[in-house]
LOZADO-104627 format. One record per residue (C-alpha): z, y, x; residue in one letter. Coordinates in steps of 0.02 Angstrom, whole numbers, plus 50000, padded with zeros to 5 digits. Each point is the difference from the previous one (the first is absolute). Example, Ala and Ser with C-alpha at 12.3 -4.5 7.8 and 13.67 -1.06 7.14 Angstrom:
2
- 50390;49775;50615;A $
- 49967;50172;50069;S $
***
This chain:
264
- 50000;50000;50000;X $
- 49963;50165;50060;X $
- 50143;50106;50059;X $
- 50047;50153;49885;X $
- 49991;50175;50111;X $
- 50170;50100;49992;X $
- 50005;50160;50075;X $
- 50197;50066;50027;X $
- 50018;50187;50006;X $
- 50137;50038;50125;X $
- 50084;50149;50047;X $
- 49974;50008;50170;X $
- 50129;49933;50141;X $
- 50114;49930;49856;X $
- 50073;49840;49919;X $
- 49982;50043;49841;X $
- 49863;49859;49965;X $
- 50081;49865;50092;X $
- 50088;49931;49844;X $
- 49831;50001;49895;X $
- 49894;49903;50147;X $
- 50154;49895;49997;X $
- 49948;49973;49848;X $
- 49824;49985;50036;X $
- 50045;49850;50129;X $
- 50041;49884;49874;X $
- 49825;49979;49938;X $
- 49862;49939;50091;X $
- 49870;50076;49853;X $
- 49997;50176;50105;X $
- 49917;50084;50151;X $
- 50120;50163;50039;X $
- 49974;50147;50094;X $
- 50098;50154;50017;X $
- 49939;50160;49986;X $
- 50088;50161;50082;X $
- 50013;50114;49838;X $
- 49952;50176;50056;X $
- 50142;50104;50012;X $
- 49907;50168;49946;X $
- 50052;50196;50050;X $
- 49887;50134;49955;X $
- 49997;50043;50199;X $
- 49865;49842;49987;X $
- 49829;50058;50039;X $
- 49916;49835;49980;X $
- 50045;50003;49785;X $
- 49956;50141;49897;X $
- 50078;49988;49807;X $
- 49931;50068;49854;X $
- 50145;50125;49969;X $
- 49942;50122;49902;X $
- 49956;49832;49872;X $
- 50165;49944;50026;X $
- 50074;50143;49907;X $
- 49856;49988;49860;X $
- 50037;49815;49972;X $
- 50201;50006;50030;X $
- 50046;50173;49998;X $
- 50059;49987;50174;X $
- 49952;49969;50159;X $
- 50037;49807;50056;X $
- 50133;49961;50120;X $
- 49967;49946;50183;X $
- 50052;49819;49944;X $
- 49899;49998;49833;X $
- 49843;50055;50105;X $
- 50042;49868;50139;X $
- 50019;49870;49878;X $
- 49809;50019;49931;X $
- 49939;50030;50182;X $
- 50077;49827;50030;X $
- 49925;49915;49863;X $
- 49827;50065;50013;X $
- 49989;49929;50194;X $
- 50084;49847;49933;X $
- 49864;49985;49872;X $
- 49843;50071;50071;X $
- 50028;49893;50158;X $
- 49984;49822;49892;X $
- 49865;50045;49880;X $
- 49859;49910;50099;X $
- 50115;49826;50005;X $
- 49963;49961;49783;X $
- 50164;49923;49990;X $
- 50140;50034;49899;X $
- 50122;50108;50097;X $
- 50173;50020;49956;X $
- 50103;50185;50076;X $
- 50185;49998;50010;X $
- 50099;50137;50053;X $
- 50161;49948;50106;X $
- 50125;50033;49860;X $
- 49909;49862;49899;X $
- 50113;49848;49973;X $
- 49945;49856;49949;X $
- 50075;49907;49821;X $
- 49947;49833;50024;X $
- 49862;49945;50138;X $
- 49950;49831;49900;X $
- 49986;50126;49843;X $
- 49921;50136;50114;X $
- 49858;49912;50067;X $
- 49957;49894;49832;X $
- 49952;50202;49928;X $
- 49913;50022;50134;X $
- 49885;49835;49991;X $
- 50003;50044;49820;X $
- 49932;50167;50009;X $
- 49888;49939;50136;X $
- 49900;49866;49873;X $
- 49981;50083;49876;X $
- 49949;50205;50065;X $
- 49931;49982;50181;X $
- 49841;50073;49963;X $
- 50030;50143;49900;X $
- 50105;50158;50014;X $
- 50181;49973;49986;X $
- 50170;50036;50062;X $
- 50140;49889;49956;X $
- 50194;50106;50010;X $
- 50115;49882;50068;X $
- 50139;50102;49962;X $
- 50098;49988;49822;X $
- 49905;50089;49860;X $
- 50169;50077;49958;X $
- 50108;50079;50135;X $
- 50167;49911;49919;X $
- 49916;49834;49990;X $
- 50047;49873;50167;X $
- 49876;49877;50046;X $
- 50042;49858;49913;X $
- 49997;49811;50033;X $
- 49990;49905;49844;X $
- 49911;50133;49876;X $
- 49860;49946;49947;X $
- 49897;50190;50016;X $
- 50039;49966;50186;X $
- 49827;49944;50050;X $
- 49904;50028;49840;X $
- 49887;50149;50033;X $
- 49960;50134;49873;X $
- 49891;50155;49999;X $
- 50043;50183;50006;X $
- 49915;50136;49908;X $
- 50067;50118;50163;X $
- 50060;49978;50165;X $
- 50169;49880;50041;X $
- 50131;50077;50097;X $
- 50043;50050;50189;X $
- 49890;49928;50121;X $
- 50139;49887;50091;X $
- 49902;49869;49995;X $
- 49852;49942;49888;X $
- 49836;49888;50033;X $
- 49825;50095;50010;X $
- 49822;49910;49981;X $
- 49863;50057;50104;X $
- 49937;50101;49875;X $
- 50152;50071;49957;X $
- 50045;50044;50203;X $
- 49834;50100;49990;X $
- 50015;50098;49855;X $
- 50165;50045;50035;X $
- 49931;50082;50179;X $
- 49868;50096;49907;X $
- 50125;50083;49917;X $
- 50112;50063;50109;X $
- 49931;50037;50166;X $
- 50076;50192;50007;X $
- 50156;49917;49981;X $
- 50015;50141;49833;X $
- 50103;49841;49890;X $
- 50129;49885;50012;X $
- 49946;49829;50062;X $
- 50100;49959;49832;X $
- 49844;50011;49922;X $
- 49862;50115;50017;X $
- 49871;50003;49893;X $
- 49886;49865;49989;X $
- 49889;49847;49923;X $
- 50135;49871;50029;X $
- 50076;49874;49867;X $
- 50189;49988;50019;X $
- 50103;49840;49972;X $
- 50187;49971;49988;X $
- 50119;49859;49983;X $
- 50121;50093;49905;X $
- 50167;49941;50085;X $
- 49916;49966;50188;X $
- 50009;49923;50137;X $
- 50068;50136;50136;X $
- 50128;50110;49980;X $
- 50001;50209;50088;X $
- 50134;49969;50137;X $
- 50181;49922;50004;X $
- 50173;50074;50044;X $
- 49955;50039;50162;X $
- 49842;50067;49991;X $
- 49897;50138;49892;X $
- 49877;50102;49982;X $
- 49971;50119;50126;X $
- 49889;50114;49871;X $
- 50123;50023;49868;X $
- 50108;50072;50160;X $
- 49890;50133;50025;X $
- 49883;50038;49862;X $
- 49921;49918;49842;X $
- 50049;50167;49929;X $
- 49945;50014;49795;X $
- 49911;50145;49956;X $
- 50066;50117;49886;X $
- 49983;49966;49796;X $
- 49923;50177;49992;X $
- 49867;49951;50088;X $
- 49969;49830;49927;X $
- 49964;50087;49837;X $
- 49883;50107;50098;X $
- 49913;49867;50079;X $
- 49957;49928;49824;X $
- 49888;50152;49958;X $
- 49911;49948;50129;X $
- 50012;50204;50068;X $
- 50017;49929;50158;X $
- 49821;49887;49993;X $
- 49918;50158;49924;X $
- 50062;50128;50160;X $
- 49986;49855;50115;X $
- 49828;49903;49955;X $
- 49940;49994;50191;X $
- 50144;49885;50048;X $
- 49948;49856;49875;X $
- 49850;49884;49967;X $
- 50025;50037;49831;X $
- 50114;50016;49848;X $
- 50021;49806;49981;X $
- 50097;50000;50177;X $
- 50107;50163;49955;X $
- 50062;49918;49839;X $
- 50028;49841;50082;X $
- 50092;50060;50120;X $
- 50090;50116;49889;X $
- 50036;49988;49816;X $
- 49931;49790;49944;X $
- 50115;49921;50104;X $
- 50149;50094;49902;X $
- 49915;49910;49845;X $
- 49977;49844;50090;X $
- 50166;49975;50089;X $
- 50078;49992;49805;X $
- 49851;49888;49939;X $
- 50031;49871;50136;X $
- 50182;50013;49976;X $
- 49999;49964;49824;X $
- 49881;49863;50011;X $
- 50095;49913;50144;X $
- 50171;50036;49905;X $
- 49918;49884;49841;X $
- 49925;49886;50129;X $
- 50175;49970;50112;X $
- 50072;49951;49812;X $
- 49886;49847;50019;X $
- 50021;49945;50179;X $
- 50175;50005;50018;X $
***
């Protein structure tokens, strides 16, 4: 069988991922590398952000660590396109549920959506859900009218890996999601969990600021897309960027709220 790719985003010179390839060990399903996460400052000549969309999509400017994390996952991304094999990105807070559990979602995912666009979250759908061991909604995958969670740690298709580069290669989003053509998947209760008692995230230290609620009323006028046309391909990416995934956040929710009812 061929070996799944895993890609671990690490903060450099740290042992923060050491208990998730642990982890990883225990299989023999995986081929892992790490990957130094870039550890942006704006003294970096090399990137250049969007800012100026920043504030248009957010109302802010993103943090060093926000912009660092979706430098990180484009390299990780645009540097495995050409292989045409699932790849699967885990950031070094992931921790793993259950590995027998873990890789049967990932064989599962791989059979049945190899060949088209498609990202599968690995995290829980819910942030107060724990990945579980004997529910049932554990490894049966469901789709998402609009993007799963943080990108801790999820499985991308070829397809998907490019279309998520297209999208982002100013770095003006949040590698947690830009807009795009992909079709997301969850598992509802997961398979990883975003850090342990010792560890956490390093972004919600120092930025993952929310814009204010002024301003998301603003953005729904779509003001902003009107004044600021030249910065989009079109209307389509403003909104989805912008004001569906408000509406598709609660549509998912519900729907995987009835759904969780029937898989417990």
């Amino acid at each position: 069988m061929q070996k799944i790719r895993v890609v671990v985003i690490s903060v450099p010179n740290s042992m923060r991922a050491e208990p998730l390839l642990s982890q990883l060990r225990e299989s023999n399903l995986f081929e892992v590398e790490i990957f130094s996460a870039i550890m942006f400052s704006r003294s970096m000549s090399e990137y250049t952000p969007n800012y100026s969309k920043h504030k248009i999509v957010y109302g802010r400017k993103l943090s060093d660590g926000e912009i660092g994390s979706a430098i990180s996952h484009y390299k990780v991304l645009s540097k495995n396109i050409d292989r045409e094999q699932l790849l699967v990105v885990l950031e070094d807070d992931a921790r793993i549920g259950n590995i027998q559990l873990f890789e049967e979602v990932l064989l599962n995912f791989a059979s049945v959506s190899l060949n088209t666009c498609s990202v599968l979250t690995l995290l829980p759908w819910a942030s107060n859900l724990k990945p579980s061991i004997k529910n049932k909604s554990t490894t049966r995958i469901f789709s998402l009218l609009g993007e799963p969670p943080l990108t801790v740690g999820y499985v991308a298709t070829p397809k998907a890996q490019d279309s998520l580069c297209k999208f982002n290669t100013d770095f003006a989003y949040l590698p947690d999601w830009p807009p795009n053509n992909v079709n997301f998947y969850t598992t509802i209760s997961g398979v990883i969990k975003h850090g342990d008692e010792n560890t956490y995230s390093l972004i919600d230290q120092t930025g993952r600021k929310k814009g204010s609620k002024y301003y998301g009323v603003i953005r729904s006028t779509f003001i902003p897309y009107i004044l600021n046309r030249s910065h989009f391909l079109n209307i389509k990416e403003y909104a989805s960027a912008t004001v569906s995934r408000t509406f598709t956040w609660r549509l998912d929710k519900l729907r995987l709220s009835i759904v969780k009812i029937f898989f417990k």
